[in-house]
N, C-alpha and C positions, 0 to 999 in steps of 0.2 A: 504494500500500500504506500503511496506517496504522498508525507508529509508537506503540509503549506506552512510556510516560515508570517512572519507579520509583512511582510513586505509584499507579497504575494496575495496574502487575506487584503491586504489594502485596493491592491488592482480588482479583485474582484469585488469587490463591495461598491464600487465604480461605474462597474457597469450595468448597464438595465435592469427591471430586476425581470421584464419580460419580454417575449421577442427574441430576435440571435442576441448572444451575448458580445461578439463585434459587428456590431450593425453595417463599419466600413468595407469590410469581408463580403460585404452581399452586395454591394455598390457596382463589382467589377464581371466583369465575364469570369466563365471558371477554366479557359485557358489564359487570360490575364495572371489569373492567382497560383495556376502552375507553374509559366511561367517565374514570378517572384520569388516563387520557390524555390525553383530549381537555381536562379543567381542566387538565392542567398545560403543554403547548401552549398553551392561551386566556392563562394568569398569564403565561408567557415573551412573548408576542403572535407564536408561529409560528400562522401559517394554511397552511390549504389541506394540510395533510398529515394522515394518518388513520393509528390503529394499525396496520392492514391495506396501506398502501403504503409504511408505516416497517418491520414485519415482511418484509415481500416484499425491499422494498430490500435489509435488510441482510443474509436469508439469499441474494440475490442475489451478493452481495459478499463472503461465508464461504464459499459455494462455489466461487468462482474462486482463494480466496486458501487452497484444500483443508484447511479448519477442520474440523473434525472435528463432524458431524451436531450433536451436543448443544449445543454452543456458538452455530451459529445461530438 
């Protein structure tokens, strides 16, 4: 399970409490947002992971940990 430090509880307590919880995220096409992912992966130098297996993953891991649909 993955603990949230205060600085973390702060970001979320920020954002909507309804609706997506980045509302800017929904603004863009969703090959714009692969796209930015994929540069900012390339600048960090992770490889070999895709929007698409980082989305999968991590609503994989909100739903065992019963997060509430939105949040993943």
């Amino acid at each position: 399970m993955i603990k949230f430090g205060a600085k973390i509880e702060e970001v979320l307590r920020r954002r909507p409490a309804k609706g997506p919880l980045f509302p800017y995220r929904c603004t863009g096409r969703s090959c714009d947002r692969a796209t930015e992912f994929k540069q900012r992966c390339q600048r960090l130098g992770i490889k070999g992971v895709t929007l698409h297996s980082y989305r999968s993953g991590w609503a994989e891991r909100t739903r065992r940990a019963h997060y509430p649909q939105r949040c993943a």
